[in-house]
Each structure stands twice: as C-alpha cells, then as structure tokens.
Backbone as a chain_set.jsonl record, in Angstrom:
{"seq": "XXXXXXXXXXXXXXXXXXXXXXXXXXXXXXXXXXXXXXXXXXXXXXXXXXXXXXXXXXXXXXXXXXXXXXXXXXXXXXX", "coords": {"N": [[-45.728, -36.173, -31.552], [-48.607, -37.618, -31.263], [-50.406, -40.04, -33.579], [-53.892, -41.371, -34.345], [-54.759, -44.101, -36.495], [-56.737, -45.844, -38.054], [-56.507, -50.032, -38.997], [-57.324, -49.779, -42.109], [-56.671, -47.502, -43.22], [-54.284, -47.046, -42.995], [-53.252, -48.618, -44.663], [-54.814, -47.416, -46.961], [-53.143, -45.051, -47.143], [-50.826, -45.466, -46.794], [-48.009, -44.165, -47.662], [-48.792, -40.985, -46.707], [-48.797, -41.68, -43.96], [-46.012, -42.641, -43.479], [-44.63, -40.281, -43.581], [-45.838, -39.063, -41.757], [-44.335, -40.982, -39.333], [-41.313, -40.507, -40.407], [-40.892, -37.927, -39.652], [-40.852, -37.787, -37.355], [-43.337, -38.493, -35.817], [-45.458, -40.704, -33.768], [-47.426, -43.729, -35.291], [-50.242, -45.386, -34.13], [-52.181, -48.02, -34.624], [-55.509, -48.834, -34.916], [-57.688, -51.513, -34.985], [-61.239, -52.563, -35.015], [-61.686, -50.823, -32.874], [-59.267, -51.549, -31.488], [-56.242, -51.044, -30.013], [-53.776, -52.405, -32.056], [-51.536, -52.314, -32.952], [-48.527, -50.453, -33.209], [-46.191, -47.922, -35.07], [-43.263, -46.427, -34.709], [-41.088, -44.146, -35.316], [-37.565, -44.772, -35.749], [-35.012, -44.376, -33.797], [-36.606, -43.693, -31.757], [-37.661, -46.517, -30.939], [-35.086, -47.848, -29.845], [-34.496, -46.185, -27.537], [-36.692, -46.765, -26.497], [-37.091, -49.41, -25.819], [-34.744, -49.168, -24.106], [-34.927, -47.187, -22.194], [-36.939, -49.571, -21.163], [-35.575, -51.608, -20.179], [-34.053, -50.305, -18.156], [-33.094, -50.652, -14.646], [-33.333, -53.08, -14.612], [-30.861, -54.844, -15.169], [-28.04, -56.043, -13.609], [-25.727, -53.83, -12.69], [-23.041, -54.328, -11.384], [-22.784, -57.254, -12.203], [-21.012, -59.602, -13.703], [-21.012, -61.473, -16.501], [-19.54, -62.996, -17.851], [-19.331, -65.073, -15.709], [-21.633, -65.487, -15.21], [-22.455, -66.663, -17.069], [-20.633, -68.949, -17.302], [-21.493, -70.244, -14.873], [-24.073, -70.786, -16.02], [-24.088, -72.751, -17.812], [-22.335, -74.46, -16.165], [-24.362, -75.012, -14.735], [-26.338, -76.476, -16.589], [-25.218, -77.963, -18.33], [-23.953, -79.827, -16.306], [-21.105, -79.215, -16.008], [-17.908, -79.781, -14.619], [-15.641, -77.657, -12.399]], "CA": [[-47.175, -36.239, -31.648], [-48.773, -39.773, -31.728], [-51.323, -39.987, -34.466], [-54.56, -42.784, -34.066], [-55.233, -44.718, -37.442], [-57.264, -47.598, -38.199], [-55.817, -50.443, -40.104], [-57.725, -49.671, -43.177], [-56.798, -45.483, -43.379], [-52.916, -46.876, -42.917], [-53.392, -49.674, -45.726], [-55.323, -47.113, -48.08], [-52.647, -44.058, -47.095], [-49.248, -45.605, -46.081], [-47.099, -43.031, -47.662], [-48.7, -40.517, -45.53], [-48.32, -42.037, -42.621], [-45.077, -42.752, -43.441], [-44.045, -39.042, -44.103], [-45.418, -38.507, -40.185], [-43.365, -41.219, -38.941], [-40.295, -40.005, -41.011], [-41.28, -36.316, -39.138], [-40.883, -38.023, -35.447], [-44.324, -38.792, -34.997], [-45.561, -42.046, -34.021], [-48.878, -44.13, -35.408], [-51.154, -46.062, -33.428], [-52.878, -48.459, -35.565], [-56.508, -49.411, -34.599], [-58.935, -52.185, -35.599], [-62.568, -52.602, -34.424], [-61.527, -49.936, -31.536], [-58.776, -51.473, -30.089], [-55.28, -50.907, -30.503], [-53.251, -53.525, -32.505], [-50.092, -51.928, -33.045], [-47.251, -48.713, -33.115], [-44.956, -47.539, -35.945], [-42.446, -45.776, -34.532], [-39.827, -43.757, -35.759], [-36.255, -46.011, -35.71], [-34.639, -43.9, -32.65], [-37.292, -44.002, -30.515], [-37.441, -47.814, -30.7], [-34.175, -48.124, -29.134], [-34.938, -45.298, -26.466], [-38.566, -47.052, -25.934], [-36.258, -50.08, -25.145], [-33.487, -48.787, -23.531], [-35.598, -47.094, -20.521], [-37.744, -50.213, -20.206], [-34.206, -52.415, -18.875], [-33.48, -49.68, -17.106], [-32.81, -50.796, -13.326], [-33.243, -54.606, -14.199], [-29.923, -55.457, -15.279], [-27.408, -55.003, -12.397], [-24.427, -52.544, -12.86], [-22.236, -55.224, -11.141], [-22.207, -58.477, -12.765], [-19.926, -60.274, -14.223], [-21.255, -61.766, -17.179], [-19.109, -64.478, -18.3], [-19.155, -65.878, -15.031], [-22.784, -65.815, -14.945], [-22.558, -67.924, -18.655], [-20.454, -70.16, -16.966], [-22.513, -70.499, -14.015], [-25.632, -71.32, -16.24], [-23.756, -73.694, -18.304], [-22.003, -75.742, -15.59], [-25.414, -76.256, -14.233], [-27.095, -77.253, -17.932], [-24.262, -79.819, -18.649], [-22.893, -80.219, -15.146], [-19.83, -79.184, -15.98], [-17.231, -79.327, -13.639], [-15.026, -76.401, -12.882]], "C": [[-47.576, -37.668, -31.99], [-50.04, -40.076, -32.776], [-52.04, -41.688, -34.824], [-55.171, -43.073, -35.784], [-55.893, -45.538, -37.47], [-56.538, -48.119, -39.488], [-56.365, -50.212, -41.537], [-57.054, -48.352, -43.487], [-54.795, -46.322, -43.434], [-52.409, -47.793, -44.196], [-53.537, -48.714, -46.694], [-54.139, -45.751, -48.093], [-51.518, -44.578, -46.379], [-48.13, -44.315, -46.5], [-47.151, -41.587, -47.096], [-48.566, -40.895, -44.219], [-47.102, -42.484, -42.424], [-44.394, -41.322, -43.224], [-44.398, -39.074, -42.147], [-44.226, -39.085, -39.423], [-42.261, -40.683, -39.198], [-39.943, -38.292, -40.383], [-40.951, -36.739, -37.562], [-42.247, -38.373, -34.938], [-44.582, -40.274, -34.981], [-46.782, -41.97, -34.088], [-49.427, -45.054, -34.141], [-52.236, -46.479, -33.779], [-54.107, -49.179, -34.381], [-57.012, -49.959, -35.197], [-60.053, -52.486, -34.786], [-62.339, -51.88, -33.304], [-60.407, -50.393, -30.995], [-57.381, -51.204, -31.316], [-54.024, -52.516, -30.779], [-51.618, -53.456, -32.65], [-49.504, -50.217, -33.304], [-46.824, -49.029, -34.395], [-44.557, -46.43, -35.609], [-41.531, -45.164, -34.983], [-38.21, -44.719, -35.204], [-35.556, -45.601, -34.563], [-35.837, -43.936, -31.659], [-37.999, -45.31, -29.976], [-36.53, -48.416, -29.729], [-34.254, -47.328, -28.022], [-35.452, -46.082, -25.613], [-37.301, -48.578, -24.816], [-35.121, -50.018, -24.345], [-33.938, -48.546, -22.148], [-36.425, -48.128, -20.272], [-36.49, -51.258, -19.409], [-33.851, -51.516, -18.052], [-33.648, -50.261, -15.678], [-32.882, -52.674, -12.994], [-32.148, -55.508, -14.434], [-29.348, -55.117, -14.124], [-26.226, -54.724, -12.878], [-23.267, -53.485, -12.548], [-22.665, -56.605, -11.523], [-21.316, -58.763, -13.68], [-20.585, -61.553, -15.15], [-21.012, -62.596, -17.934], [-18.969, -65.119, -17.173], [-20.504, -66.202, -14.652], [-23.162, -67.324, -15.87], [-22.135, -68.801, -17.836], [-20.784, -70.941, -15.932], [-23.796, -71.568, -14.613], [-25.219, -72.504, -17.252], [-23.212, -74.773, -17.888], [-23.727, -76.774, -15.019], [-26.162, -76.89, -15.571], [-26.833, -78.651, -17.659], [-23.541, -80.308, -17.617], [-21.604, -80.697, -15.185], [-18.919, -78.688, -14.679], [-16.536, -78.169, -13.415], [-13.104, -77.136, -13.309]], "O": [[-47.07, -38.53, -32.709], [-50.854, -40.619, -32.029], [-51.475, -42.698, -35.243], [-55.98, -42.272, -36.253], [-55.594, -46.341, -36.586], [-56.128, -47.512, -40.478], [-55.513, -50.617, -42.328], [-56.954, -48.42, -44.713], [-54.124, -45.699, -44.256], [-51.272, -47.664, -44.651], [-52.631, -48.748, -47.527], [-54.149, -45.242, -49.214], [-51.267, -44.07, -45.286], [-47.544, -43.649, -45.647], [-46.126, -40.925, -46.936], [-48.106, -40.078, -43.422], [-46.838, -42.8, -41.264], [-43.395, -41.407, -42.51], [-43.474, -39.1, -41.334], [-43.328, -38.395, -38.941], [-41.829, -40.152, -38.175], [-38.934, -37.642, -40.655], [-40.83, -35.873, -36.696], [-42.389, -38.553, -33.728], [-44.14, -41.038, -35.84], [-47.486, -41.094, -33.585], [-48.655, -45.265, -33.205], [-53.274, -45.857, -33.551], [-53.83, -49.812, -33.362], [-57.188, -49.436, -36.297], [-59.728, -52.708, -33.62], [-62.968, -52.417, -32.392], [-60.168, -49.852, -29.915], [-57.32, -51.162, -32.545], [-53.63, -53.341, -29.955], [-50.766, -54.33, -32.491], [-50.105, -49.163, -33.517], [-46.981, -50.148, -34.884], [-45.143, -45.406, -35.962], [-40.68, -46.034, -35.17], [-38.158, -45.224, -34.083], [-35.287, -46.635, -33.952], [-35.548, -44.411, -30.561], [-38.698, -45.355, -28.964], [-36.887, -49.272, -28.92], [-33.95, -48.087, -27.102], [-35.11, -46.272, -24.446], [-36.938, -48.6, -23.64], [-34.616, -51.071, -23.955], [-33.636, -49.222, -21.165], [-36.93, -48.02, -19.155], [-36.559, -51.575, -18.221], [-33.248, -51.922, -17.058], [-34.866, -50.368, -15.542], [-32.676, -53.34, -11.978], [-32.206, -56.69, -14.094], [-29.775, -54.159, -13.479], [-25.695, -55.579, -13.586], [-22.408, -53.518, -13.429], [-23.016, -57.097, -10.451], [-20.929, -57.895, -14.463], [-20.689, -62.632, -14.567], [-21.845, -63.082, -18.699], [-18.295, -66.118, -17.424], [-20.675, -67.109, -13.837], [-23.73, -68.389, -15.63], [-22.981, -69.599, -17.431], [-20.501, -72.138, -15.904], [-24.301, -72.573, -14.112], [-26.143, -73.275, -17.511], [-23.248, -75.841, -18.499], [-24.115, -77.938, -14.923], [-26.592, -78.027, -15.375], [-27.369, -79.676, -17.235], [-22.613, -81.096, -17.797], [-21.051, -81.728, -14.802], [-19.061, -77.689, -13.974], [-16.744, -77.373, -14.331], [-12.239, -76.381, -13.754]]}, "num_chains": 1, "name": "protein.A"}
C-alpha cells in the first residue's frame, strides 16, 4: 500500500510512518502538492533497482576486457 504524506505530517509523526514502512508499505512525501520524495521499505529498494537494469546490461560481456578496453583508451595503453 503506498501511503501520501506531506513533509510536515512525516516530520510531526515519523514513528508512525515508520511502523507503515516497517509493515511493507511505502510513503510518498509531498510538499506544496508535489511529490519530493519515497521511503521505501529496504527490500524493495533493491527490487525497485534491480528491474530498472533489467535488459540494459548485456548477458554476454566480458567485463574485464571491457575495463581494459576503457583504460587503454584513457592512458593509451598499449596492449
């Protein structure tokens, strides 16, 4: 459940809004109407991030040869 606060109500009542987070829900802090920020529960941080790389890394690379790719060209190192 995602529950909308303003920053004042999360300032004057953090330990409830802590208890939701701590429950799985997330906040959604508002000031003058707009939205300023999340507090998420700690697993669905890494989730939230997890599906947004999804499909932009690629499955096949080779990862130290990319490093040493991006480092010969820095310091134009030879091979």
């Amino acid at each position: 459940m995602n529950i909308i606060a303003t920053a004042t109500e999360v300032k004057n009542n953090f330990g409830k809004y802590m208890e939701h987070i701590l429950a799985g829900d997330e906040v959604l802090i508002t000031k003058n109407g707009k939205e300023i920020g999340r507090i998420v529960p700690k697993g669905v941080v890494s989730q939230t991030l997890t599906q947004s790389l999804a499909g932009i890394v690629a499955e096949d690379v080779d990862y130290k040869e990319e490093k040493m790719k991006a480092l010969r060209s820095k310091y134009e190192l030879a091979d």
